[in-house]
TIRO-2110 file (N, C-alpha, C; in Angstrom, 1 decimal):
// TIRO-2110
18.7, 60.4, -18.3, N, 1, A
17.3, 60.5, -18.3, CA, 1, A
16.9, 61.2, -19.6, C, 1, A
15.5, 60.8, -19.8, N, 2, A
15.4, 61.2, -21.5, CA, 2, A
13.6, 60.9, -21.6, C, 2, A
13.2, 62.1, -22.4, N, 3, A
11.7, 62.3, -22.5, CA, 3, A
12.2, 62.9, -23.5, C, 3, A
10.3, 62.8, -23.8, N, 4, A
9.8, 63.4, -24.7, CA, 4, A
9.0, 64.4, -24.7, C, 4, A
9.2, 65.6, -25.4, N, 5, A
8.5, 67.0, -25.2, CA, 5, A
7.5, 67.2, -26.3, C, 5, A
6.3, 68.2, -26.5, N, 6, A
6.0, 68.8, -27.9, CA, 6, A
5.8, 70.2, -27.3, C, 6, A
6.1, 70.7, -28.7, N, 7, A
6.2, 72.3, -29.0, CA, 7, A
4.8, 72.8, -29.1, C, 7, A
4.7, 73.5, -28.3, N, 8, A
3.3, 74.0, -28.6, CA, 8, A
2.7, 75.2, -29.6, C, 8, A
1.9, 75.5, -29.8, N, 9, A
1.3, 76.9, -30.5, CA, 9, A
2.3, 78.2, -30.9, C, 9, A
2.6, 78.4, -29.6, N, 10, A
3.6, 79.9, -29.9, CA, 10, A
5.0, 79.5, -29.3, C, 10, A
5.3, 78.1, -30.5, N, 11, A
6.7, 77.0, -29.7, CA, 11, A
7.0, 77.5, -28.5, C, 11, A
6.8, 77.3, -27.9, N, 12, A
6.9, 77.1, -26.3, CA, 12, A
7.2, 74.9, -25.8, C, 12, A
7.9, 75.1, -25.1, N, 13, A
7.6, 73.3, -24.6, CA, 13, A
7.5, 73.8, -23.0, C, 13, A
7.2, 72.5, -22.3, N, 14, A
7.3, 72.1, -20.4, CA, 14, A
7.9, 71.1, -20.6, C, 14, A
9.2, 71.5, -19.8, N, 15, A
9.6, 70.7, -19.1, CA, 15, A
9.4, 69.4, -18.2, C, 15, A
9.5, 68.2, -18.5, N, 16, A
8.7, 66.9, -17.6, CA, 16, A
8.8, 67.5, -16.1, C, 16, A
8.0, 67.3, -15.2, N, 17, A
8.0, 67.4, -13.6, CA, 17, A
9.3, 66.2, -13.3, C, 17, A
9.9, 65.4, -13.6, N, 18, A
10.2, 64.7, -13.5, CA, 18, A
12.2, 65.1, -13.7, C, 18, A
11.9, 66.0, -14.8, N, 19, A
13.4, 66.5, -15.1, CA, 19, A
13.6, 67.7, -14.5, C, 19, A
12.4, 68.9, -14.2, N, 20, A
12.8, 69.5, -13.4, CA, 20, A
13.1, 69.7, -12.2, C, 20, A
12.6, 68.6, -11.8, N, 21, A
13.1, 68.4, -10.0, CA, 21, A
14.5, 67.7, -10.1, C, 21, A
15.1, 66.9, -10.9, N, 22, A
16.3, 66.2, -11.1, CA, 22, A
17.2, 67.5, -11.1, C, 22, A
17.2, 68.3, -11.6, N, 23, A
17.9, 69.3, -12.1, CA, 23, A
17.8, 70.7, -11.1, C, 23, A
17.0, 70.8, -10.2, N, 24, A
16.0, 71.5, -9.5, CA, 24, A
15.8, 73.0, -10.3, C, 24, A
14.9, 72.6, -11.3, N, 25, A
14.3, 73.8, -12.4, CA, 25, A
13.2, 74.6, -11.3, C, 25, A
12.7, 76.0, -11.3, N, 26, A
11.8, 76.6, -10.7, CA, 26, A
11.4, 77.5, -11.6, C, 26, A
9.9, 77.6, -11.8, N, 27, A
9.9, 78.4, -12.3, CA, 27, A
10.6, 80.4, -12.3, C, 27, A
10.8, 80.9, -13.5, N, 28, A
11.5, 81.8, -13.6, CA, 28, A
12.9, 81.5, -13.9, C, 28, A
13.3, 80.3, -13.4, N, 29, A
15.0, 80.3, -13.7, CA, 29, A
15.6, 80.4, -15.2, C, 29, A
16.2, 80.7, -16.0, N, 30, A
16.9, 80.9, -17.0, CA, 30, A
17.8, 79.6, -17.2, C, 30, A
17.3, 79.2, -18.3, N, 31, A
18.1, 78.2, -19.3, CA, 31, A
19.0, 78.6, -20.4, C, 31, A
19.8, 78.0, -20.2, N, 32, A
21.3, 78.3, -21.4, CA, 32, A
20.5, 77.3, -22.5, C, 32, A
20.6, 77.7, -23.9, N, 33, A
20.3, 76.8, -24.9, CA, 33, A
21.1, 77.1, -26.1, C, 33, A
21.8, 76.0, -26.6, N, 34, A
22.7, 75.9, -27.2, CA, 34, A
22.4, 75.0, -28.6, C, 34, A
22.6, 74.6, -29.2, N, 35, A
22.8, 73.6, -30.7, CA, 35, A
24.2, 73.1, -30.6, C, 35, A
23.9, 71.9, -31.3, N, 36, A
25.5, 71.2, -31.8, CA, 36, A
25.6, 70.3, -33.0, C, 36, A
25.6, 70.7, -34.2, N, 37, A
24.8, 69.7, -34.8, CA, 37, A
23.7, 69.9, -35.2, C, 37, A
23.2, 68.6, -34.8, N, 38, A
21.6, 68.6, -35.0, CA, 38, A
21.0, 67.9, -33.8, C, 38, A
21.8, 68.8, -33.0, N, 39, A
21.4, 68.7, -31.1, CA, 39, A
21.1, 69.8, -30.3, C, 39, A
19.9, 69.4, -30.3, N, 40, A
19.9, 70.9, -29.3, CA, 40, A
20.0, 70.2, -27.4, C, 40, A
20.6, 71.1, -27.1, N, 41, A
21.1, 71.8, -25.9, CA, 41, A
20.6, 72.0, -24.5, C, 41, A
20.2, 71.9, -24.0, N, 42, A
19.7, 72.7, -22.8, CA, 42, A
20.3, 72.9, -21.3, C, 42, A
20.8, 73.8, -21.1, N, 43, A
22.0, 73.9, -20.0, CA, 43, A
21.2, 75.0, -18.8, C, 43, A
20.6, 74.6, -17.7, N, 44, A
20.6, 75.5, -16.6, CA, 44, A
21.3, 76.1, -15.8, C, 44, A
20.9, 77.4, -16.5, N, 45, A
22.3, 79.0, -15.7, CA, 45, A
22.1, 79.0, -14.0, C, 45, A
23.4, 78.8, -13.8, N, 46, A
23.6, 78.9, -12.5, CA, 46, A
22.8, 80.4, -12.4, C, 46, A
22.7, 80.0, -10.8, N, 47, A
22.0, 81.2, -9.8, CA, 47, A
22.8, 82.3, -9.3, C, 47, A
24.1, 81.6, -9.5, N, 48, A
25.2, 82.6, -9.1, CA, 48, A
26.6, 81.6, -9.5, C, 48, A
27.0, 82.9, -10.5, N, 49, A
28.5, 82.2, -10.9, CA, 49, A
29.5, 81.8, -10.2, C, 49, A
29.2, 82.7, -9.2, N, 50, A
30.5, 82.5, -8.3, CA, 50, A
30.4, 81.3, -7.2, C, 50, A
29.4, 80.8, -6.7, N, 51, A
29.0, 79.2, -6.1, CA, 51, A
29.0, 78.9, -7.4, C, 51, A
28.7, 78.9, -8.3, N, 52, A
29.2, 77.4, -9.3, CA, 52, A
30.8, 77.2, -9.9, C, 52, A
31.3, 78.4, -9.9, N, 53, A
32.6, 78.5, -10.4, CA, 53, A
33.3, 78.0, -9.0, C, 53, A
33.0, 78.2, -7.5, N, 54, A
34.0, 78.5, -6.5, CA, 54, A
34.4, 76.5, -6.4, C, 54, A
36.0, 76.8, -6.6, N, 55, A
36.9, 75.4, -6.1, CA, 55, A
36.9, 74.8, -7.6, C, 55, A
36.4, 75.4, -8.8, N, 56, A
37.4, 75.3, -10.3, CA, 56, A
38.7, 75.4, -9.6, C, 56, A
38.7, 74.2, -10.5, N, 57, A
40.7, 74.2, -10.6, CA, 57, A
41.5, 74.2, -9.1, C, 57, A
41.4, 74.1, -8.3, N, 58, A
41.6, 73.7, -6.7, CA, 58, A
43.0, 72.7, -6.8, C, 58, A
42.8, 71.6, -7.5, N, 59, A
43.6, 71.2, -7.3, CA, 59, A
45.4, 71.5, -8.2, C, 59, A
44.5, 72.6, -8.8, N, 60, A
46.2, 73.2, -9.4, CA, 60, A
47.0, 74.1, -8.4, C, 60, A
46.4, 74.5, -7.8, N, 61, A
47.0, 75.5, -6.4, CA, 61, A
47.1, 74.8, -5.4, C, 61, A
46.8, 73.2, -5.1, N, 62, A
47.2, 72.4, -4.2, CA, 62, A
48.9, 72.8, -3.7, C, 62, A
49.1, 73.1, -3.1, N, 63, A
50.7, 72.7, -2.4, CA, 63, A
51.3, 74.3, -2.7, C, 63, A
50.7, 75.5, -3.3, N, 64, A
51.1, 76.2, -3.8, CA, 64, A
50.6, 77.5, -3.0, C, 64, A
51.2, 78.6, -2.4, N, 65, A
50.6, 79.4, -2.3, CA, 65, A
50.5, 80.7, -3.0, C, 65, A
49.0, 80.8, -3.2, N, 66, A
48.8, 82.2, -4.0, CA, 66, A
49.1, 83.6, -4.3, C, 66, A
49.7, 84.0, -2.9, N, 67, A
50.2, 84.8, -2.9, CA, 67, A
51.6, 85.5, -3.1, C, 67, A
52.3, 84.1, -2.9, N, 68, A
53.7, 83.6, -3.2, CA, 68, A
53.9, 83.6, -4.8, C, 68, A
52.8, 83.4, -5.4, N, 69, A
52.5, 82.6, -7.0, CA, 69, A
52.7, 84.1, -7.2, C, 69, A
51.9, 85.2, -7.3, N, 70, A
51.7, 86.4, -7.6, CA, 70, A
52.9, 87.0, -7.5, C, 70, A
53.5, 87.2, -6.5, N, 71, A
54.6, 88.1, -6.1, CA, 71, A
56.0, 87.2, -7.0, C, 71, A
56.2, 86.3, -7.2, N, 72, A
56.5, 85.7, -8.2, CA, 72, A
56.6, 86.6, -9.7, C, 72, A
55.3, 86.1, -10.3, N, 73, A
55.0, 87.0, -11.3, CA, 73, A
55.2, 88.1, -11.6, C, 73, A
55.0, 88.7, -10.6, N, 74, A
55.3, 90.5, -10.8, CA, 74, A
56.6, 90.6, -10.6, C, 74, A
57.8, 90.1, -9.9, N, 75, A
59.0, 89.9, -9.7, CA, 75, A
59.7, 90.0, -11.2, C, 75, A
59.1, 89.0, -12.2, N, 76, A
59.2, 88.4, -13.1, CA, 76, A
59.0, 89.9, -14.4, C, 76, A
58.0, 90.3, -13.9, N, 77, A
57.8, 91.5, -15.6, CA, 77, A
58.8, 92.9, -15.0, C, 77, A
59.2, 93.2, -16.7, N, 78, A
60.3, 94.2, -16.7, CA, 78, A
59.9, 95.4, -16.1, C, 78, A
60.7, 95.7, -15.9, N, 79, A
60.8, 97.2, -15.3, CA, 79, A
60.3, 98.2, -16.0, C, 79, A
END
């Protein structure tokens, strides 16, 4: 999806009604804004890291247990 914005007076832009419900923007939420290039960015900050982070990487600890993984490890460093 792709629009077009203008900057206003004291550069400020709005967001289309259209992208913020796609994205579910409300007002107050906090945007990540980044560059790349001669790209700018616009990334909306999770509400909570930890529901957006939870079940990263999941399937690396498939078949594995974590606790077993750990005691492992510590097994492993010197005395």
């Amino acid at each position: 999806m792709m629009d077009t914005i203008k900057i206003g007076r004291k550069f400020q832009m709005v967001l289309p009604a259209k992208i913020r419900k796609a994205m579910n923007i409300s007002e107050g939420d906090e945007i990540i804004i980044k560059t790349s290039g001669n790209t700018i960015v616009l990334i909306p900050k999770p509400k909570q890291y930890a529901k957006h982070l939870h079940g990263l990487h999941q399937d690396i600890w498939k078949g594995q247990d974590p606790d077993s993984y750990i005691r492992e490890q510590r097994d492993a460093w010197p005395d």
